[in-house]
N, C-alpha and C positions, 0 to 999 in steps of 0.2 A: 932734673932732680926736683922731687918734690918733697916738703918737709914740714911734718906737724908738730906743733910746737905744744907738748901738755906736760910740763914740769910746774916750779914755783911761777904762780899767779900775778905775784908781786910785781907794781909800775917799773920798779929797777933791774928785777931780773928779766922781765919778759923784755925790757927795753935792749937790755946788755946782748940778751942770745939773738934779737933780730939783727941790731947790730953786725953781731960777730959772723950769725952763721946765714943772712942774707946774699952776700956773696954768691954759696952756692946754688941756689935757686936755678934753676934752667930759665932763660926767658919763653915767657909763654906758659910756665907752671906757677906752682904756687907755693906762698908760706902761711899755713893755714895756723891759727891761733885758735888755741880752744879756750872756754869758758871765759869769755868776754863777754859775755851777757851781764856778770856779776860786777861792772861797772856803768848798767844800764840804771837812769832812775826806774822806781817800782818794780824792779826785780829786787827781792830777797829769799838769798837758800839760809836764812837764820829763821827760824819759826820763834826765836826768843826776841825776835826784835821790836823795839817798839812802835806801837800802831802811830801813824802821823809821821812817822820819819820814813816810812816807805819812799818819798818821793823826792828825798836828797840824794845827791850822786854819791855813791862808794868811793872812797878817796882809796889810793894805791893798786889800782887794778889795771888788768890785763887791755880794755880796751884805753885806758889813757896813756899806756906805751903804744899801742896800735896808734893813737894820733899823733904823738910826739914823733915817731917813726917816722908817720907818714908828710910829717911837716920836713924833715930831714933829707926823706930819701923821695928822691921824685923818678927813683927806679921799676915804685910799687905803686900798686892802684888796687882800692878796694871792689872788688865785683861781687856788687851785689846781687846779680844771676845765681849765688849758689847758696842763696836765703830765700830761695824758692814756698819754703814751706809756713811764711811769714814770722814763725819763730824759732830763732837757732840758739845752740849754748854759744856759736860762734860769732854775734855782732860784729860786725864791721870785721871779720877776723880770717875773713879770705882774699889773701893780699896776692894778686897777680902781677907778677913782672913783666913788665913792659920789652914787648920787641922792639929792639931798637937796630 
């Protein structure tokens, strides 16, 4: 079972659905999180935002439940093998589970 995760972006939803629906994961697949980039510093999809603040972190995003997750769950492990192309919407957001 593999499972892509692109609903509400927010720290606490994305946190809640790994949570819940990590379980089902196959070991050896994945729970891929999308748009985790948008808690990278100097990443902005706001063209209204203001110059000099590019380089603060986005607070309530997609990759700071990715760490919170990953600090919980030591069932997952980020591979970075599938950020091949040096830049993904998917940061840190390919989580493979561990054969155990």
């Amino acid at each position: 079972v593999l499972i892509i995760h692109d609903a509400d972006h927010a720290k606490s939803a994305v946190l809640r659905d790994l949570r819940n629906y990590s379980p089902l994961v196959s070991p050896g697949s994945y729970f891929i999180v999308e748009d985790s980039i948008e808690g990278v510093p100097g990443f902005s999809g706001d063209p209204n935002q203001p110059v000099g603040s590019f380089l603060l972190q986005k607070k309530d995003t997609a990759l700071q439940a990715i760490e919170q997750f990953l600090g919980e769950n030591s069932d997952f492990v980020v591979d970075s093998s599938r950020e091949r192309y040096i830049l993904t919407a998917n940061h840190r957001g390919f989580l493979r589970r561990i054969d155990r």
